[in-house]
Phi, psi and omega in degrees: 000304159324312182304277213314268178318002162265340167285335174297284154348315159300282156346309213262287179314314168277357150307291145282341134333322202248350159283313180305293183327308191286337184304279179317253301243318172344298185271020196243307207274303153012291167271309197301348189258319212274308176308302197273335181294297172337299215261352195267292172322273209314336181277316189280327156346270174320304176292335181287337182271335180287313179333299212280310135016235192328316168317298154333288166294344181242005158243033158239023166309131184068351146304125164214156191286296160284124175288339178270037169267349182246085184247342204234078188311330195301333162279025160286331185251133189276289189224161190199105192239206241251294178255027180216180190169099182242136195246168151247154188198172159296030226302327178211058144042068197221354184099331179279121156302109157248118163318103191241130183272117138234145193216156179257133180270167188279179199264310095075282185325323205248018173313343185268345184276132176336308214261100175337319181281356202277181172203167178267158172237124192247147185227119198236102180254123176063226194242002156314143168332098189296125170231137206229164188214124177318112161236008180080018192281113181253345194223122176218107181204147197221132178248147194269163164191135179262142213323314176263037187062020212251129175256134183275137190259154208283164330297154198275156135229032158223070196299001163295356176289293168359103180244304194238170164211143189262132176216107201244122165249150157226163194238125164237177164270190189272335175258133152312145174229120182033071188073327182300119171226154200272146182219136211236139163220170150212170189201121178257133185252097172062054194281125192220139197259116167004304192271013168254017174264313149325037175278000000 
């Protein structure tokens, strides 16, 4: 009878170890799910706000409420690389041509953030103070096509060829959950803003 009941007792005991256990390892996936789901929310946040950003401003390439402040749309894009792009637009639709800068700053900057990859993505309008917001952004990058679909190759020097442009982001967050980080991408295909087609 004593025999019987330390096995039991044993039994009882490596059982409820291997419950507690699948329990703790539950509750560790628990949070790492509840954490990146969160962290999830937050990303497509952050790309969705860059997203509408940028759309905005690159289909008013070349727009001015008056136009014949614009009158030749094909000199609207000044310069144009891979992570950078400076236009002339309308920023507030007010009739004044302004010069608008975007550039991906280097990684370098964001050295105090958890994510090795993030960066500013910076935005200038005219000689202003270049302004930028952490949004987790590791990727800002735009490829050129010319009338006939053609992609022009870097360095560009004639940006009046420039008809469409491809421009893909990516968003990650800044912190990590065990290495992990949750990542948002997006890609505009061909985008062509209305005034560079007035030609």
């Amino acid at each position: 009878m004593g025999y019987s009941t330390i096995i039991d007792i044993i039994g009882s005991t490596i059982i409820g170890g291997l419950l507690l256990l699948v329990l703790l390892r539950t509750n560790s996936a628990a949070v790492e799910n509840t954490y990146l789901n969160g962290q999830d929310l937050v990303v497509q946040e952050n790309l969705t706000t860059v997203v509408e950003i940028l759309e905005n401003d690159f289909r008013k390439i070349g727009y001015c409420r008056d136009w014949t402040k614009i009158a030749d749309p094909s000199k609207s894009i000044i310069s144009a690389d891979s992570t950078s792009i400076k236009f002339l637009t309308d920023v507030n639709n007010d009739g004044n041509v302004d010069t608008l800068y975007y550039y991906l700053g280097p990684t370098s900057q964001l050295s105090n953030t958890p994510n090795p990859r993030d960066r500013l993505l910076y935005r200038v309008i005219n000689n202003e103070t270049p302004k930028s917001a952490n949004l987790g952004v590791t990727e800002f990058n735009l490829i050129y096509f010319n009338s006939f679909d053609d992609t022009l190759s870097f360095p560009i020097t004639s940006p009046s060829e420039i008809a469409s442009i491809q421009i893909s982001v990516r968003v990650e967050n800044t912190d990590a959950y065990n290495n992990k980080y949750v990542t948002g991408f997006w890609r505009q295909i061909r985008m062509s803003a209305p005034n560079l087609s007035n030609r």
